[in-house]
C-alpha positions as CSV (number, residue, x, y, z in Angstrom):
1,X,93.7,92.5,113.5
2,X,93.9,92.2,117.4
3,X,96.3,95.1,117.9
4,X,93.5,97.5,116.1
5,X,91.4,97.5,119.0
6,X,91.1,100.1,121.5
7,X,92.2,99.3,124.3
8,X,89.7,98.7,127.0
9,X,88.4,96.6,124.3
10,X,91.8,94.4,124.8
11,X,91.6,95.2,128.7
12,X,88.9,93.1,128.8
13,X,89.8,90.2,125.7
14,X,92.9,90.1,128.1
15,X,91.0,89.1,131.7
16,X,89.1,86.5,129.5
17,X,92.3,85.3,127.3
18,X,94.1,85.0,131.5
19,X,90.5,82.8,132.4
20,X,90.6,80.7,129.8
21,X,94.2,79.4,130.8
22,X,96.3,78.5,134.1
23,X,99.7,80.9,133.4
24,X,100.3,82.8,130.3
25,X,104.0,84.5,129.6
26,X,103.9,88.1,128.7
27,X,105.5,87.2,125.2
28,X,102.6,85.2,124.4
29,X,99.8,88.0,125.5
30,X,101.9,90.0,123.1
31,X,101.7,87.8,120.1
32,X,97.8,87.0,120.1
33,X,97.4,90.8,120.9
34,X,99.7,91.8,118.7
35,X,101.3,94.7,120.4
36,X,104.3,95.0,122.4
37,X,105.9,93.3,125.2
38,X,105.9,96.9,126.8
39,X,102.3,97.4,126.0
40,X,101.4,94.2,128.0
41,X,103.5,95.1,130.9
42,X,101.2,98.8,130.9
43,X,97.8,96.7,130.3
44,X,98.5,93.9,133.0
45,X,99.4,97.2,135.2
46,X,96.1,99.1,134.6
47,X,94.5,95.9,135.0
48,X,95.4,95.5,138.9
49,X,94.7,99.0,139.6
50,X,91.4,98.3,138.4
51,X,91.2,96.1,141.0
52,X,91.6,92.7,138.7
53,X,93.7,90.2,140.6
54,X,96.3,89.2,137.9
55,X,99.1,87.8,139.7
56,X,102.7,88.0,137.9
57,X,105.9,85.7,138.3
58,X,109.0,86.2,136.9
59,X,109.7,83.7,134.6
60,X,107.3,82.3,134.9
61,X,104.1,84.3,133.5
62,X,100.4,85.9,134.9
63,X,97.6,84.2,135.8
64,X,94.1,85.1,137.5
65,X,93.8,84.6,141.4
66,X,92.1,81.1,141.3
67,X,87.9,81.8,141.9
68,X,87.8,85.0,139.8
69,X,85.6,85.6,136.5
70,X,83.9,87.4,134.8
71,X,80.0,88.3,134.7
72,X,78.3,86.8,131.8
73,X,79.2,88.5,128.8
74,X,76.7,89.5,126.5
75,X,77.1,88.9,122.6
76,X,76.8,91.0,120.0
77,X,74.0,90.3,117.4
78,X,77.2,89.5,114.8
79,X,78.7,87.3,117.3
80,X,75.5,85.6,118.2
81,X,74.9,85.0,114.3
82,X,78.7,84.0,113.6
83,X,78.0,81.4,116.6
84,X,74.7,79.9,115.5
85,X,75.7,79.4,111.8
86,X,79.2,78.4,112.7
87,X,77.0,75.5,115.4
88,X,75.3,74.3,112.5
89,X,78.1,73.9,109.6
90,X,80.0,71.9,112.4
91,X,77.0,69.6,113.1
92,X,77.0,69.0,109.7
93,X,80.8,67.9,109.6
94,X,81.6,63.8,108.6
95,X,81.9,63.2,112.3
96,X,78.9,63.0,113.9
97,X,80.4,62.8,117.6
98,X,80.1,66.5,117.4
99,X,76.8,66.7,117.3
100,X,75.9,66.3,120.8
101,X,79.1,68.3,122.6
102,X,77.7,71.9,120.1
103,X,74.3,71.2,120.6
104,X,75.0,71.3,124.5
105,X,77.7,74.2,124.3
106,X,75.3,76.4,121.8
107,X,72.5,75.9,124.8
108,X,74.8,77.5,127.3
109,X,75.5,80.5,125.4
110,X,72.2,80.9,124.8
111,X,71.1,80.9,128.1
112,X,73.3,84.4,129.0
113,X,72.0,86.0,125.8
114,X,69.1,88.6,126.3
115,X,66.1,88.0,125.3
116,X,66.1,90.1,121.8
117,X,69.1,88.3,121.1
118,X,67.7,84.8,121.4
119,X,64.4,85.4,119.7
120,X,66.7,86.8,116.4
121,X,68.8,83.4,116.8
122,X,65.1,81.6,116.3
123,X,64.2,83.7,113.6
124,X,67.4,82.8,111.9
125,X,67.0,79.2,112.8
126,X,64.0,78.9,110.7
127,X,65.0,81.1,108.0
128,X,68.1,78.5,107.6
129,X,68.4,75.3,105.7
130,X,71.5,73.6,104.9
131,X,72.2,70.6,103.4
132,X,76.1,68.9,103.1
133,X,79.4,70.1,105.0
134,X,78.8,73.7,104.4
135,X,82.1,75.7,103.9
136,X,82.6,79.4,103.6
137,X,85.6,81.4,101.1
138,X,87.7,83.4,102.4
139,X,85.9,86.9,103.4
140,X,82.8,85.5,102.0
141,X,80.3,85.4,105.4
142,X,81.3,88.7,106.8
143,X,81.4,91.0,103.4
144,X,78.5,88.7,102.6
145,X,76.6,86.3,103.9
146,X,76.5,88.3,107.7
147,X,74.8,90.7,106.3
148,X,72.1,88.9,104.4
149,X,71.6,87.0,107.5
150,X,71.2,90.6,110.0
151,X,68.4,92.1,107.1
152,X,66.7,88.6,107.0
153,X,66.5,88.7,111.0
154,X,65.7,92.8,111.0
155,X,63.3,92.4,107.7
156,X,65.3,95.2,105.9
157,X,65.3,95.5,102.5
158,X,68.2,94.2,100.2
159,X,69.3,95.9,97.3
160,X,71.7,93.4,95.2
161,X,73.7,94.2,92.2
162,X,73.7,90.6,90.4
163,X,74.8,88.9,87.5
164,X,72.6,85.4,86.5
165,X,74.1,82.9,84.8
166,X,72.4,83.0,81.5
167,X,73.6,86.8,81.1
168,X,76.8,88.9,81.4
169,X,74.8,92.2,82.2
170,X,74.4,93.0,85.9
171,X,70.8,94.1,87.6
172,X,70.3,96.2,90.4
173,X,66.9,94.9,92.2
174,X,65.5,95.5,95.3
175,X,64.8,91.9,97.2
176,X,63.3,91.3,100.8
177,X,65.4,88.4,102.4
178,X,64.0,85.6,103.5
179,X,66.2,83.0,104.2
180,X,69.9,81.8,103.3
181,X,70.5,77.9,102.0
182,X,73.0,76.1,101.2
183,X,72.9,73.3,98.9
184,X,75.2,71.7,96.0
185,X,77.9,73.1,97.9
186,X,76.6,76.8,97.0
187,X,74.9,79.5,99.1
188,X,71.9,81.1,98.4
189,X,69.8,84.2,99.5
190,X,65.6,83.3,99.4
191,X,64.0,86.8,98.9
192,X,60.7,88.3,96.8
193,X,62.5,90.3,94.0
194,X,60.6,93.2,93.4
195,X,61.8,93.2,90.0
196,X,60.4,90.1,89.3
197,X,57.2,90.3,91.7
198,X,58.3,86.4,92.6
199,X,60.0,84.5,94.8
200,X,63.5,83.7,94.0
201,X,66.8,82.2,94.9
202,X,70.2,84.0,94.8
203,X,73.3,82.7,94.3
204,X,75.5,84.4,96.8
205,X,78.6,84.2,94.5
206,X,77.0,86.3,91.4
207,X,76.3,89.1,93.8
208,X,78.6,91.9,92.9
209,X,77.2,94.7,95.2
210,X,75.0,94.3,98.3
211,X,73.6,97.4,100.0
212,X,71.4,96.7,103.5
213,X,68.9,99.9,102.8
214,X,66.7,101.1,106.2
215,X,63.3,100.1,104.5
216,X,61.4,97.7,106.5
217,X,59.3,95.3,104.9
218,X,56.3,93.5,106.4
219,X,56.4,89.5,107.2
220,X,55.1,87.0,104.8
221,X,53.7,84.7,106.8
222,X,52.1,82.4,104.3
223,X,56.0,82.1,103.3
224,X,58.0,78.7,104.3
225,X,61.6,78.1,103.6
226,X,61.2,74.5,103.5
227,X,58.4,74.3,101.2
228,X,60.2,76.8,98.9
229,X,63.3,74.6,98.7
230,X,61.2,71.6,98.6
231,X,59.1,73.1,95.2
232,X,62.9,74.1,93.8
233,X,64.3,71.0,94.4
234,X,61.2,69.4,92.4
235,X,60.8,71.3,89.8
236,X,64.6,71.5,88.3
237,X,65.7,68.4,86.0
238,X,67.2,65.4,87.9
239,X,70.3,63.2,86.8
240,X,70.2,59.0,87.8
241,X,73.8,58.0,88.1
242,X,75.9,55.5,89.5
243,X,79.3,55.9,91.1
244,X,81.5,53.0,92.8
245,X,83.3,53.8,95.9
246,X,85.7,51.7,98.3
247,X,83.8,50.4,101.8
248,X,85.0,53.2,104.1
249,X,84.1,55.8,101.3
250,X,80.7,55.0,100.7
251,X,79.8,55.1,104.4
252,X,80.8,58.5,104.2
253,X,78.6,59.5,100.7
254,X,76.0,57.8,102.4
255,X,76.3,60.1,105.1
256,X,76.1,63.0,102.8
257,X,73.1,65.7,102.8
258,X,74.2,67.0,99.0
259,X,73.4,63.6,97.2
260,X,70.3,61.4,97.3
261,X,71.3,57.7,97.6
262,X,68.5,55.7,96.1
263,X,70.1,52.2,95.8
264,X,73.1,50.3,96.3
265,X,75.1,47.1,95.3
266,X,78.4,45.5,96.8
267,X,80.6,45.2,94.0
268,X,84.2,44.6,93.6
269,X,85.3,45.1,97.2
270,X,83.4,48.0,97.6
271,X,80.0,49.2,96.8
272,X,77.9,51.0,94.1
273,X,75.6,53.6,94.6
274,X,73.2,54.8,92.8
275,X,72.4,58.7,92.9
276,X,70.1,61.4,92.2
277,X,71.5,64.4,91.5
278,X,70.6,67.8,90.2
279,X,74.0,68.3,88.2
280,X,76.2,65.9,86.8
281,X,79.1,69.0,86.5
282,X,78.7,69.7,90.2
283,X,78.6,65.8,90.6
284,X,81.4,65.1,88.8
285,X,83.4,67.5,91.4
286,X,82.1,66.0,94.3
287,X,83.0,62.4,92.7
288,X,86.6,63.7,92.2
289,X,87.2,64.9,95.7
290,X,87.0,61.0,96.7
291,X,90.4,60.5,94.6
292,X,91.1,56.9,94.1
293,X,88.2,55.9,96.1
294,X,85.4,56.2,94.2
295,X,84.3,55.5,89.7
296,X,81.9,57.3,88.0
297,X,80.1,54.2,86.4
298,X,77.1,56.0,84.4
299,X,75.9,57.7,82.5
300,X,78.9,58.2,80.1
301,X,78.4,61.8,79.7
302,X,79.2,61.5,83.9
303,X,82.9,59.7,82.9
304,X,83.6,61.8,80.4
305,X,83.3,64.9,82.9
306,X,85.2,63.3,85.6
307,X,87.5,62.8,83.3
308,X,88.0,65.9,81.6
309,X,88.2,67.3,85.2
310,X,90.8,65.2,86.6
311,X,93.0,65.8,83.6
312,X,92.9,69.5,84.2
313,X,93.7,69.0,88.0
314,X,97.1,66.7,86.3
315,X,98.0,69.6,84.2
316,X,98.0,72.4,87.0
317,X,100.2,69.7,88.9
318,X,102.3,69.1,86.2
């Protein structure tokens, strides 16, 4: 919460939160803070003996004498994570207009973050892959995935507490991370399990514990995350279907990362697609979040899943 800070922490949240806008009314400092009206009266105080021209009108609100800022500020290496993975879920978003406008905002930022702060966002670049409109749970990338990401960038050993799917049991192993993916609208952690003196992908949702220990562990430079995804991605069992979708929905599955559109027919006012996929279950999902727009036309075992999945969506609408 915003009111847990200390406060020269909000002293200075406040200067930026006054830059950002033309007037802002005590009431409303109050809220986003969350403390009290008094409180904000004390802070705007301290903040003009400090010598920061915040100019107050009754009724009417503060503001920042016109010309004043701040100096650069300088990012944290969480912030400066949060920002780069946040830049490229939104590039990934249906509307591609917002490609261009992050790619340009995430250079500025760059450019007033130090030097070890920019080389860790490079590391992280290439130790990232995602594929589709990635989206995050609630509470998932900071108890999570932001820590996965800070021992990938730092090379500190990992040790997980997991649960694979073939087994209820939990293992505690020791991994060094990587990379993150996401993919089939899951995240994964890329690490060599020393338990398993291999290579191996993580799904982030079985991991029940995660410990960043202070052990080091030396680069693998014959190791590429692409190439690892790539041999993945062969060697797992593949699924031909076909799905019908209306015009204005199958420009947006072809636009999708998560499915491989290798043909395509106009049929009945719209057209059908066919698709590789490496789960007809996760397929079927994906097919269902089209609603009326879109038919699973084969295999049958692929209509039969839709299906069964729709009518348990009816039932918890009931």
């Amino acid at each position: 919460m915003l009111g847990a800070m200390n406060r020269t922490d909000r002293l200075v949240a406040m200067v930026m939160f006054l830059q950002g806008r033309r007037v802002v009314r005590a009431e409303e400092l109050s809220r986003h803070f969350e403390v009290t009206v008094r409180t904000i009266y004390r802070d705007v105080s301290a903040l003009s003996e400090a010598g920061v021209p915040v100019v107050g009108e009754a009724g009417v609100g503060y503001s920042l004498v016109q010309g004043y800022h701040l100096p650069p500020v300088m990012f944290t290496a969480e912030e400066a994570m949060a920002m780069f993975l946040g830049g490229e879920m939104v590039k990934r978003f249906s509307d591609a207009s917002l490609t261009a406008p992050m790619d340009s905002a995430l250079l500025k930022i760059r450019s007033v973050l130090p030097r070890e702060r920019q080389d860790e966002l490079d590391r992280l670049a290439r130790a990232t892959a995602i594929q589709g409109a990635a989206r995050l749970g609630s509470g998932f990338g900071q108890r999570t995935l932001l820590p996965i990401q800070q021992a990938t960038v730092g090379r500190r050993v990992l040790r997980l507490t997991y649960r694979a799917r073939a087994r209820e049991e939990d293992t505690v192993r020791d991994v060094e991370p990587l990379g993150v993916s996401y993919h089939t609208d899951a995240w994964y952690l890329v690490a060599w399990c020393r338990l398993r003196t291999d290579y191996r992908s993580f799904k982030l949702e079985r991991i029940r514990a995660l410990e960043v220990k202070a052990e080091r562990f030396a680069p693998r430079p014959e190791f590429s995350l692409e190439a690892f995804l790539d041999r993945q991605m062969a060697d797992g069992e593949r699924f031909t279907a076909r799905v019908w979708f209306t015009r204005d929905a199958a420009e947006r599955a072809r636009r999708e990362n998560s499915v491989t559109v290798t043909g395509e027919e106009a049929v009945r006012d719209g057209w059908e697609l066919e698709l590789q996929t490496f789960s007809l279950e996760w397929l079927a999902g994906w097919i269902l979040a089209y609603g009326a727009n879109a038919e699973a036309v084969s295999p049958p075992r692929l209509r039969t899943l839709v299906r069964t999945l729709a009518q348990k969506v009816a039932t918890l609408h009931r």
